[in-house]
N, CA, C and O atoms as a GROMACS GRO file, in nm:
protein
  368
    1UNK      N    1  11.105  12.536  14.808
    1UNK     CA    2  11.147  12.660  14.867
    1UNK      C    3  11.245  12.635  14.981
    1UNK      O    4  11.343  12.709  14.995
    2UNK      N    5  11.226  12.551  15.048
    2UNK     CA    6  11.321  12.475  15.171
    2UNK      C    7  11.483  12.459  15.103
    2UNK      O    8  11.589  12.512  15.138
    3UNK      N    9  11.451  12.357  14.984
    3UNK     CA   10  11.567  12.346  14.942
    3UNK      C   11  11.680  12.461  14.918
    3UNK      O   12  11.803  12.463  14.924
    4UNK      N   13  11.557  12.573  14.883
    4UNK     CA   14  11.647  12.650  14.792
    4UNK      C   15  11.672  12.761  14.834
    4UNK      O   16  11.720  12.850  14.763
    5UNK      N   17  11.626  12.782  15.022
    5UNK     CA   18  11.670  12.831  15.122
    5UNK      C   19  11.614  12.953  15.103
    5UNK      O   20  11.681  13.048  15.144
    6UNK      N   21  11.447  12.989  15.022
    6UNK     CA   22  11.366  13.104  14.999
    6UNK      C   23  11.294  13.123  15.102
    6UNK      O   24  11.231  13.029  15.150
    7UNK      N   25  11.291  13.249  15.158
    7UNK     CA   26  11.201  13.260  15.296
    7UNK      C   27  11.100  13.361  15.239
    7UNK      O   28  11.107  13.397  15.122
    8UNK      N   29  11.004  13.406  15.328
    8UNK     CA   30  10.857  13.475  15.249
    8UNK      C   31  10.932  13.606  15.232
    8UNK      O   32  10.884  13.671  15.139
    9UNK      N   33  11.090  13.698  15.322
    9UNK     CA   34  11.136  13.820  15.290
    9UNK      C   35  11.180  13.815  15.131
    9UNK      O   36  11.172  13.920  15.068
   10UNK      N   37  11.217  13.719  15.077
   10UNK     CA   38  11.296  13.666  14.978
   10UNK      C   39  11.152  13.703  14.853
   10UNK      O   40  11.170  13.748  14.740
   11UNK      N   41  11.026  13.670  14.909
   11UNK     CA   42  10.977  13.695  14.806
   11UNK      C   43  10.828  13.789  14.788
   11UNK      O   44  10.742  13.810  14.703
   12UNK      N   45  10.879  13.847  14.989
   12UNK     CA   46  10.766  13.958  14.991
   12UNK      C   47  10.819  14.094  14.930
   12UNK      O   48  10.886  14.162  15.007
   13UNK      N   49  10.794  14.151  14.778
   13UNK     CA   50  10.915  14.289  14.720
   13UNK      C   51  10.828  14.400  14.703
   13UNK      O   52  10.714  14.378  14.743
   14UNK      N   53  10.844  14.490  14.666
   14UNK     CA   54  10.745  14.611  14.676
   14UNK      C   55  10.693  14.540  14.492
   14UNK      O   56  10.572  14.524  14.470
   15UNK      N   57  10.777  14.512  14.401
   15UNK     CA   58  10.667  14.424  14.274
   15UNK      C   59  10.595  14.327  14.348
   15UNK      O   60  10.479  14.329  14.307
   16UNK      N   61  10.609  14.241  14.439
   16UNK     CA   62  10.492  14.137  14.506
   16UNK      C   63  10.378  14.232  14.559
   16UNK      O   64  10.266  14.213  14.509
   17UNK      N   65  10.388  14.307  14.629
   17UNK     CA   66  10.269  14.410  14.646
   17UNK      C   67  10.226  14.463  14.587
   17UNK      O   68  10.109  14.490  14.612
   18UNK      N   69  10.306  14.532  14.430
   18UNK     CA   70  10.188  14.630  14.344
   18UNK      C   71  10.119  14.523  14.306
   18UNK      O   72   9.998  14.550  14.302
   19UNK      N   73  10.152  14.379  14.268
   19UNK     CA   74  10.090  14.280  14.207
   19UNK      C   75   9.940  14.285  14.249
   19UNK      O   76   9.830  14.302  14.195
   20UNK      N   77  10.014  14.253  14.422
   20UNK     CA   78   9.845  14.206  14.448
   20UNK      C   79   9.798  14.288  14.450
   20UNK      O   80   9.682  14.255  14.427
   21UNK      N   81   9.801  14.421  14.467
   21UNK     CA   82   9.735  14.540  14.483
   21UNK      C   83   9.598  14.565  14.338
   21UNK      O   84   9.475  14.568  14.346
   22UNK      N   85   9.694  14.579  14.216
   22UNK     CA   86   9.670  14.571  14.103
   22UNK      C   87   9.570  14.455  14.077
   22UNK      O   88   9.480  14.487  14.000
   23UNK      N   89   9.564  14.306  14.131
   23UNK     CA   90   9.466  14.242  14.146
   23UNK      C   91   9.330  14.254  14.225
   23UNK      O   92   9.220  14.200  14.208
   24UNK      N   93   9.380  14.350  14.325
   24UNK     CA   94   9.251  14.347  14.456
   24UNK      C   95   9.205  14.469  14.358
   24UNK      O   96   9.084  14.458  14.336
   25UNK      N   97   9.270  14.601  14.281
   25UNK     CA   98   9.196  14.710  14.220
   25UNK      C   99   9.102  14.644  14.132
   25UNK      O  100   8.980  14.645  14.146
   26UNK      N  101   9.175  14.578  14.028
   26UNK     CA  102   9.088  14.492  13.911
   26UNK      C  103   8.968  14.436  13.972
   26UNK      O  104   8.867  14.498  13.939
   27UNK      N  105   8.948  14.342  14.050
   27UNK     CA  106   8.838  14.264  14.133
   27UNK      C  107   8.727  14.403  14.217
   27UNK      O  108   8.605  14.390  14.233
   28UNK      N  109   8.790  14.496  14.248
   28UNK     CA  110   8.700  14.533  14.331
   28UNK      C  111   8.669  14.514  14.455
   28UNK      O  112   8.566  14.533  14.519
   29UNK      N  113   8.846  14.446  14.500
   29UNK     CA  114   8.799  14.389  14.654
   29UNK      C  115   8.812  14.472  14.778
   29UNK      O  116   8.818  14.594  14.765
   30UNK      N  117   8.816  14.432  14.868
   30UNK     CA  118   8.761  14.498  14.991
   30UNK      C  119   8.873  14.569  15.065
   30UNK      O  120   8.989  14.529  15.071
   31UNK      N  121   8.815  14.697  15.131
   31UNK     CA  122   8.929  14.791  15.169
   31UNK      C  123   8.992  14.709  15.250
   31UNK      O  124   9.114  14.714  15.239
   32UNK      N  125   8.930  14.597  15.367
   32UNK     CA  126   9.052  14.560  15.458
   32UNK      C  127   9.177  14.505  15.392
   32UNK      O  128   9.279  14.500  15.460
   33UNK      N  129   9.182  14.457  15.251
   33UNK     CA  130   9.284  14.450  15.181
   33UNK      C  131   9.386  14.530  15.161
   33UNK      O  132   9.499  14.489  15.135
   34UNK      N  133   9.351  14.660  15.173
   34UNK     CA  134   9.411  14.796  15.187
   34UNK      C  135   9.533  14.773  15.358
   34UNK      O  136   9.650  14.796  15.390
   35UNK      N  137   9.407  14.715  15.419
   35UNK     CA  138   9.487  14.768  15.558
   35UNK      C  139   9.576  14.580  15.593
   35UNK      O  140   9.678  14.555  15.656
   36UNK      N  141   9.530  14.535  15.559
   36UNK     CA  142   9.622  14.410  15.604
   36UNK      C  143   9.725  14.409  15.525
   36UNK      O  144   9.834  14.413  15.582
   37UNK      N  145   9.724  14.402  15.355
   37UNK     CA  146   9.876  14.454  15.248
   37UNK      C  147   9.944  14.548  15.289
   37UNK      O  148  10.061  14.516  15.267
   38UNK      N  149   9.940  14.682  15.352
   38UNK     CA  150   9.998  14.800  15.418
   38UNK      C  151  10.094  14.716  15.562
   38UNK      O  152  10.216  14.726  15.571
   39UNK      N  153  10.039  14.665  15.626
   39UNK     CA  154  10.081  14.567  15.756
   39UNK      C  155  10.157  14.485  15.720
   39UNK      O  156  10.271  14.492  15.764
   40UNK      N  157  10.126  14.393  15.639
   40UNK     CA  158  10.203  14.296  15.559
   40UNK      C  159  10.356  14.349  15.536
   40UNK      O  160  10.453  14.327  15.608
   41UNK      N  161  10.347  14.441  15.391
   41UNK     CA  162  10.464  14.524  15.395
   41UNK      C  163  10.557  14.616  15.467
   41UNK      O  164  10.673  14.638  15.432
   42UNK      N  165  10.504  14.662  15.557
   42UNK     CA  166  10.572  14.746  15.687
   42UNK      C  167  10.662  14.602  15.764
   42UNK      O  168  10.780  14.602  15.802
   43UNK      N  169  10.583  14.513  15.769
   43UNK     CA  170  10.672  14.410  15.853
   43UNK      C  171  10.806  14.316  15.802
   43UNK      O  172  10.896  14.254  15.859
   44UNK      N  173  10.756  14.348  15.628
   44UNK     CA  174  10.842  14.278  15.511
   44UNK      C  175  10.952  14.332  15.492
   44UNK      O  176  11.045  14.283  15.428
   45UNK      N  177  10.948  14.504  15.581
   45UNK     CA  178  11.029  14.620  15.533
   45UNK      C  179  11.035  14.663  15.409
   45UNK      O  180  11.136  14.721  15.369
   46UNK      N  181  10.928  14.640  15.328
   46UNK     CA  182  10.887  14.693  15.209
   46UNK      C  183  10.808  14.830  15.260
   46UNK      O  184  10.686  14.832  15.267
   47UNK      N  185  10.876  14.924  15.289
   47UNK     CA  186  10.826  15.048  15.330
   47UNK      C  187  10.794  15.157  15.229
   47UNK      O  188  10.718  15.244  15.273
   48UNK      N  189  10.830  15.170  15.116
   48UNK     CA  190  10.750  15.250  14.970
   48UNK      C  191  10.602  15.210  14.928
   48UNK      O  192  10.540  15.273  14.842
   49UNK      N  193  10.545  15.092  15.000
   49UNK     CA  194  10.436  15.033  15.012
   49UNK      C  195  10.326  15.111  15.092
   49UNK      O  196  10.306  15.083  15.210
   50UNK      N  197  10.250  15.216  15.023
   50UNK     CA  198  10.164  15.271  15.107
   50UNK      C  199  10.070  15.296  15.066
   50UNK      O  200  10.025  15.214  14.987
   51UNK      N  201   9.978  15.433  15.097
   51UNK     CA  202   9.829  15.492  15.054
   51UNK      C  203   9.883  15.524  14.924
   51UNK      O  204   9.826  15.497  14.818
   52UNK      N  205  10.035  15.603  14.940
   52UNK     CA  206  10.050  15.697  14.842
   52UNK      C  207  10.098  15.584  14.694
   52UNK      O  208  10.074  15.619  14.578
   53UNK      N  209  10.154  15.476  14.721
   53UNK     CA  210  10.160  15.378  14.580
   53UNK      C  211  10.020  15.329  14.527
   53UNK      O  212   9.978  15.317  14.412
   54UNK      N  213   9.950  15.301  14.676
   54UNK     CA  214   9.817  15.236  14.620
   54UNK      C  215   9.745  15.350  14.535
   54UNK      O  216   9.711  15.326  14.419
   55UNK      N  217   9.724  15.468  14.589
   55UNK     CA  218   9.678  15.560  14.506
   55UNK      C  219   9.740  15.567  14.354
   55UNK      O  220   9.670  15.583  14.253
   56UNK      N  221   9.860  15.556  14.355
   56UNK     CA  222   9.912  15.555  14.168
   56UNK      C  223   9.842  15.471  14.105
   56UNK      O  224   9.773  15.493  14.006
   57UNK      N  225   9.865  15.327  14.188
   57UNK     CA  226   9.809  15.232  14.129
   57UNK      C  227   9.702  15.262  14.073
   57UNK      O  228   9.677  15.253  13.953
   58UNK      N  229   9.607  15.314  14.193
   58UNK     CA  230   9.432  15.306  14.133
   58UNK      C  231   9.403  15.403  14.010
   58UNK      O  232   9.312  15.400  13.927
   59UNK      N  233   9.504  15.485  14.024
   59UNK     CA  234   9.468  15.600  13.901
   59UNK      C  235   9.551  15.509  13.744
   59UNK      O  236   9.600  15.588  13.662
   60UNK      N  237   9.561  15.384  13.715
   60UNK     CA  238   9.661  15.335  13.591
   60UNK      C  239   9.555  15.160  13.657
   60UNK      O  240   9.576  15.054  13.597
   61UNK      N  241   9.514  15.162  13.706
   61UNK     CA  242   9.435  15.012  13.711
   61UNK      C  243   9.284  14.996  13.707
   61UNK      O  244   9.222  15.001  13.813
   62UNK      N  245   9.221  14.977  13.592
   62UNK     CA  246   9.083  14.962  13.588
   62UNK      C  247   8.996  14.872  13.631
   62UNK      O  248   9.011  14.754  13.599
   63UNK      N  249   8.924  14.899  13.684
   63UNK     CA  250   8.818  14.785  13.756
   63UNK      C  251   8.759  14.670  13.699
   63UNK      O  252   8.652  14.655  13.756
   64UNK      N  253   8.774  14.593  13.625
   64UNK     CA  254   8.713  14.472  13.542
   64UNK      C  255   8.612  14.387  13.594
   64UNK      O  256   8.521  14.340  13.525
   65UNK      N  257   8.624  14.369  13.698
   65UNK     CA  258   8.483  14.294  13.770
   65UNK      C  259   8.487  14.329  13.927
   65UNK      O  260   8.571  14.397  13.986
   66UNK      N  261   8.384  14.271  13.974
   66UNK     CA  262   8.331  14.307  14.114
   66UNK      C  263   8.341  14.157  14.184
   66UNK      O  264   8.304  14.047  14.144
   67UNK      N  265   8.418  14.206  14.323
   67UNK     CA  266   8.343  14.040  14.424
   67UNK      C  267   8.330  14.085  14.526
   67UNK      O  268   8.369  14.198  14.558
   68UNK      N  269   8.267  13.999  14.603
   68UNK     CA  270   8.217  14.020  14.767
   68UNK      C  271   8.365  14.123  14.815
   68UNK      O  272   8.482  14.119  14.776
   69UNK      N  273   8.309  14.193  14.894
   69UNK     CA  274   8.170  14.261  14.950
   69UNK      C  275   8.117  14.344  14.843
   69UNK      O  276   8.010  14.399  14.869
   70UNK      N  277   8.175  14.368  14.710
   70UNK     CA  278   8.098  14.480  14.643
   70UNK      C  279   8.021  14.420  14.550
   70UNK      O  280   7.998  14.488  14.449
   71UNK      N  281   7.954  14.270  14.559
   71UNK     CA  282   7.877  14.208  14.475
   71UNK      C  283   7.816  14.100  14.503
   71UNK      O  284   7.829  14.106  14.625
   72UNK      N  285   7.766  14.017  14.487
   72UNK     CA  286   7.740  13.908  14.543
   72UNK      C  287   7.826  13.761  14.503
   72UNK      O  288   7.810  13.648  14.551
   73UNK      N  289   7.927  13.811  14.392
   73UNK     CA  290   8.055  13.718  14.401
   73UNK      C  291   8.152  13.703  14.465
   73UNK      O  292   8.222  13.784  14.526
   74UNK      N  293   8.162  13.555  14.445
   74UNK     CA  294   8.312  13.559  14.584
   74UNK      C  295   8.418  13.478  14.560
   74UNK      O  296   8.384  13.372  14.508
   75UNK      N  297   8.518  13.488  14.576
   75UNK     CA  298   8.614  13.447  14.513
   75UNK      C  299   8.624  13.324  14.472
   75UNK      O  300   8.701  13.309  14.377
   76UNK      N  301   8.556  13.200  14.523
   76UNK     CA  302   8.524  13.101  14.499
   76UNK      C  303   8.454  13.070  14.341
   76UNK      O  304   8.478  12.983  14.258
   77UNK      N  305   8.355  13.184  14.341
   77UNK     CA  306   8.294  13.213  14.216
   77UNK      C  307   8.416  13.233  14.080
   77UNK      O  308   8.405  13.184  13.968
   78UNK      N  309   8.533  13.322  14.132
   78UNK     CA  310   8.632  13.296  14.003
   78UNK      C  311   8.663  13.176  14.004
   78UNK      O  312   8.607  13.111  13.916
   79UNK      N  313   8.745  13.107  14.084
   79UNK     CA  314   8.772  12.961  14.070
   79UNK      C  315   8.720  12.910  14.007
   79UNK      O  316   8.774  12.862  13.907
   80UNK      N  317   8.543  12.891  14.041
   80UNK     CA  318   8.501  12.781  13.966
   80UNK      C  319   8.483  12.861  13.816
   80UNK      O  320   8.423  12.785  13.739
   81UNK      N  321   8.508  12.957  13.768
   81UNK     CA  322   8.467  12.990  13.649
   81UNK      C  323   8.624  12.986  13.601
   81UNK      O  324   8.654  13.028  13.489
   82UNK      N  325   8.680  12.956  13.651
   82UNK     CA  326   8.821  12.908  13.580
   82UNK      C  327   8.845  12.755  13.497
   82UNK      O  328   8.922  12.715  13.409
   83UNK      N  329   8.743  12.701  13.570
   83UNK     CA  330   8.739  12.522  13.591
   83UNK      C  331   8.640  12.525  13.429
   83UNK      O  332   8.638  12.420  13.365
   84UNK      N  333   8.567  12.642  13.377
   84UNK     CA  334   8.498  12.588  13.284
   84UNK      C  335   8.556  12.504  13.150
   84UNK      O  336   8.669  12.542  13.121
   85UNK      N  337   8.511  12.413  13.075
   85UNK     CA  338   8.578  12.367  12.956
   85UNK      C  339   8.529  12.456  12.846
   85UNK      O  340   8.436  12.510  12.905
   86UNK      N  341   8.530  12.508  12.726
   86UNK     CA  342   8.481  12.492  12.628
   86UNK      C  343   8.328  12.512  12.608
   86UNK      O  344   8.261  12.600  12.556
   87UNK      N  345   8.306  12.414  12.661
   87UNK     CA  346   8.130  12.424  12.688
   87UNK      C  347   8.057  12.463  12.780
   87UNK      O  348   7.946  12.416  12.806
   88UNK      N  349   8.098  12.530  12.823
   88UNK     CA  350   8.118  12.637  12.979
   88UNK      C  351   8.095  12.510  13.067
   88UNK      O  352   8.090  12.551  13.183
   89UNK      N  353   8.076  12.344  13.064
   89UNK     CA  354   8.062  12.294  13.192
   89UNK      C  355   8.190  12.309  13.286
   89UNK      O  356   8.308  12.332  13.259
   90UNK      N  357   8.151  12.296  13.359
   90UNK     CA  358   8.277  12.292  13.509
   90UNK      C  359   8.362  12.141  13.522
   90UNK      O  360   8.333  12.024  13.547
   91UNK      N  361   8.471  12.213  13.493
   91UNK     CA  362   8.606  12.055  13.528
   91UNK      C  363   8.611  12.044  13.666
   91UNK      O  364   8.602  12.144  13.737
   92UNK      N  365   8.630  11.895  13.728
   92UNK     CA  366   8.713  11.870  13.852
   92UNK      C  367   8.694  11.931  13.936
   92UNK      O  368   8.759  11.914  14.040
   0.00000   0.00000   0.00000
């Protein structure tokens, strides 16, 4: 990224935010996600970034699983269920 003279404005875009947004809806994660991504983008000058996108979002993004705080999984818990082989044991 140094080389290629990319700074985080370069790749904070209002698509980098529905992204994660669309990920934190899917998961089920936690409102302060709401309020630190809103902060995030105001400072990125990604200013179409608000209640009123997150709200589209939530009405076109379905919930697929739950993690901390709304479960007793935590993100660590996807990781390692990423690591499984085949035989559900855990890689590396």
């Amino acid at each position: 990224m140094i080389k290629r003279d990319i700074k985080p404005r370069d790749i904070l875009t209002a698509d980098a935010f529905d992204n994660a947004m669309v990920l934190d809806l899917a998961m089920g994660g936690s409102t302060n996600t709401v309020l630190h991504t809103i902060a995030i983008a105001r400072e990125a000058g990604v200013l179409a970034f608000d209640m009123r996108r997150m709200a589209e979002l939530a009405k076109q993004v379905p919930n697929i699983c739950k993690v901390s705080p709304s479960s007793d999984y935590h993100i660590e818990d996807i990781q390692a269920a990423a690591h499984h082989d085949d035989a559900g044991e855990i890689r590396g």
